[in-house]
C-alpha positions in Angstrom: -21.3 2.5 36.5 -20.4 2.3 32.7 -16.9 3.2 31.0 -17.1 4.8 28.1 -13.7 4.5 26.4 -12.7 6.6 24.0 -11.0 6.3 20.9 -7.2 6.8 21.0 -5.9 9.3 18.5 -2.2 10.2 17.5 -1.0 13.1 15.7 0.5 12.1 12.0 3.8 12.7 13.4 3.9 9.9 16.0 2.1 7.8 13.3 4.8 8.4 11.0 7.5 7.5 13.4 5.5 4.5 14.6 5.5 3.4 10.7 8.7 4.4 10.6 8.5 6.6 7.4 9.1 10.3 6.5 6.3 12.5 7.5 7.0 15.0 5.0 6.6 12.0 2.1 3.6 10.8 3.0 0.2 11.7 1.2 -1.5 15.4 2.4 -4.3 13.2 3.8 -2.7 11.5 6.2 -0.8 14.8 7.3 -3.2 16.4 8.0 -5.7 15.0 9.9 -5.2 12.3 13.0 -4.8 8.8 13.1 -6.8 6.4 15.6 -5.1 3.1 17.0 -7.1 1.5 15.2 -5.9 2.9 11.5 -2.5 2.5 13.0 -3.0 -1.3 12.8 -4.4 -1.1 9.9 -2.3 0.1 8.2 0.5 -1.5 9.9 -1.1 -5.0 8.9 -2.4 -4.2 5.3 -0.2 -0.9 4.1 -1.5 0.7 1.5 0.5 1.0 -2.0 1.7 5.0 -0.8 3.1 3.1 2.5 4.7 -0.2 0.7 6.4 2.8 -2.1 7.6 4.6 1.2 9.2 2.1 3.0 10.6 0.4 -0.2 12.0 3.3 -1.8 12.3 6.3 0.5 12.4 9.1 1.5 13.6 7.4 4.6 14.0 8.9 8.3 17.0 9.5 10.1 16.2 6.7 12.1 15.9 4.4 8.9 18.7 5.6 7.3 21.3 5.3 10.5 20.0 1.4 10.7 20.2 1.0 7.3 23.8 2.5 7.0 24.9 0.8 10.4 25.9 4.0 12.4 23.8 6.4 15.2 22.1 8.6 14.4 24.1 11.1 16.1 26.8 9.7 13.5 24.7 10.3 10.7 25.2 14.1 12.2 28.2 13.7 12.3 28.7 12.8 8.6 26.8 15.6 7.7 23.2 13.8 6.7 21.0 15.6 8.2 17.9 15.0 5.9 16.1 12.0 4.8 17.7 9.8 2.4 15.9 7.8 -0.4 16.7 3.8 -0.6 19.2 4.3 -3.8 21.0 7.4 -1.7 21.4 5.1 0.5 22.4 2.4 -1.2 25.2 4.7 -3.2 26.1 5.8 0.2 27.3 2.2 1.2 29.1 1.5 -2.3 30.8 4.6 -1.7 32.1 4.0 1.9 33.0 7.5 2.5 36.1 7.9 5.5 33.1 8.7 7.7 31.3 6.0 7.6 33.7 3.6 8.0 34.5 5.5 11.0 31.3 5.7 11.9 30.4 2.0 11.6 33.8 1.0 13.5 32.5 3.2 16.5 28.7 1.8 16.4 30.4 -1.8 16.1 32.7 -1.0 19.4 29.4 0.2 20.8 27.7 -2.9 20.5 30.5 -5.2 21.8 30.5 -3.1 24.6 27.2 -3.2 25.6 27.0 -7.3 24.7 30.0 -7.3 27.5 27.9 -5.2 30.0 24.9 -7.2 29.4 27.0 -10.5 30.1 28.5 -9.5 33.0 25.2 -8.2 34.5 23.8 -11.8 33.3 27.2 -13.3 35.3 26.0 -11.4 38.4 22.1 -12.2 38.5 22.9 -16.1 38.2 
């Protein structure tokens, strides 16, 4: 008995994500055909100049752009940025330091205490 294994194939969307850049940005060539495992590495490990320019300088997606700012992305929605940001948006977004931001930042900060406090006292336990 042999076992043929196949080659593992994405769409461009789950590529995208996994690359973590904006579908829509990237070149008609990548979004419309499929991606093996084995391009993913690829390109993961030597990115092409389209995929250093994306990454660099945006469009970025939500994702990106709520680690970037410092907030969920649910607080991204909350803002009101609901599509993807370029690097400089971003950047004037931070000089700027809207109300909601700040709010948003405090909350995200409160989040992550929390959840450090959790994870010690669950640590505390287990010993």
């Amino acid at each position: 008995m042999t076992s043929h294994q196949s080659t593992q194939t994405m769409k461009p969307a789950t590529a995208a994500k996994k690359l973590g850049v904006y579908l829509e940005a990237t070149p008609a060539d990548f979004r419309e055909g499929v991606v093996s495992r084995a391009e993913l590495n690829e390109l993961q490990a030597n990115p092409p100049q389209w995929l250093q320019d994306l990454r660099r300088n945006g469009p970025h997606p939500r994702p990106v752009v709520a680690a970037k700012l410092g907030v969920s992305i649910a607080g991204l929605a909350r803002g009101g940025v609901t599509e993807a940001l370029t690097t400089e948006e971003i950047e004037t977004l931070k000089q700027e330091s809207p109300e909601w931001l700040v709010r948003e930042r405090a909350t995200q900060a409160e989040v992550r205490k929390e959840a450090a406090r959790l994870k010690k006292k669950h640590a505390e336990r287990n010993d």
